[in-house]
C-alpha positions as CSV (number, residue, x, y, z in Angstrom):
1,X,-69.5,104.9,80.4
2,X,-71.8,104.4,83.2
3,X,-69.0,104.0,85.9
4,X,-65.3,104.9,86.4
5,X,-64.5,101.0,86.6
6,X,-65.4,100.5,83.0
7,X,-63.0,103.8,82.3
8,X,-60.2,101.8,84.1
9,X,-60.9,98.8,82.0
10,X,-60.4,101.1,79.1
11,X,-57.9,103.2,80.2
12,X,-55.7,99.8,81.1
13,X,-56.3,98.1,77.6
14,X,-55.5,101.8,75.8
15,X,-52.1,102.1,77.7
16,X,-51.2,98.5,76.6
17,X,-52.3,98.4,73.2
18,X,-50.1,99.9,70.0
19,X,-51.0,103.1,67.9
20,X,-53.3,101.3,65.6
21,X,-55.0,99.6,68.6
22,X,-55.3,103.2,70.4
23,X,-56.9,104.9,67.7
24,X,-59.3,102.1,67.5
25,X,-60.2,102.2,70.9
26,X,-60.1,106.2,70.9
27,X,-62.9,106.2,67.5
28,X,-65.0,103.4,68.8
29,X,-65.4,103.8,72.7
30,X,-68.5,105.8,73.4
31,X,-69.5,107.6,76.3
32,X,-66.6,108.9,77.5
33,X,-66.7,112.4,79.3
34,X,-64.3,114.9,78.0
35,X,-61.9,114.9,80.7
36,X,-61.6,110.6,80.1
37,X,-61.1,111.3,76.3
38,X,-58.9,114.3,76.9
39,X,-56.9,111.8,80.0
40,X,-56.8,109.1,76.7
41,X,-55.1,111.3,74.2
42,X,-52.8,112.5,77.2
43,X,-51.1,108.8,76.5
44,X,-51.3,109.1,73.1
45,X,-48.2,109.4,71.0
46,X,-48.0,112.9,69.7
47,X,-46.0,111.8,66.5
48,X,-49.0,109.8,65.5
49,X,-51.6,112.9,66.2
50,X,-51.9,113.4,62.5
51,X,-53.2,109.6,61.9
52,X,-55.8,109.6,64.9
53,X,-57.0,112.9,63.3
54,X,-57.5,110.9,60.1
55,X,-59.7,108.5,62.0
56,X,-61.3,110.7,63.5
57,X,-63.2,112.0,60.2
């Protein structure tokens, strides 16, 4: 990500989307920092950890 704006953009559309859509964006955004993937997962429902570490390989 070459600028926080396009992290926002993300970040907005991850916060609306539904578990499915959120792993989807989570496995196929690139260029993240850590600290934007770890703010990501901070929305991410914990009951569903055990499917977005399925997706993630």
């Amino acid at each position: 990500m070459e600028n926080n704006q396009g992290f926002e953009e993300v970040k907005k559309r991850f916060s609306a989307a539904d578990v499915d859509e959120k792993i989807e964006i989570y496995t196929s955004v690139r260029g993240l920092t850590v600290d934007q993937y770890k703010e990501l997962l901070r929305m991410f429902p914990i009951k569903y950890l055990d499917r977005l570490e399925k997706a993630m390989g």
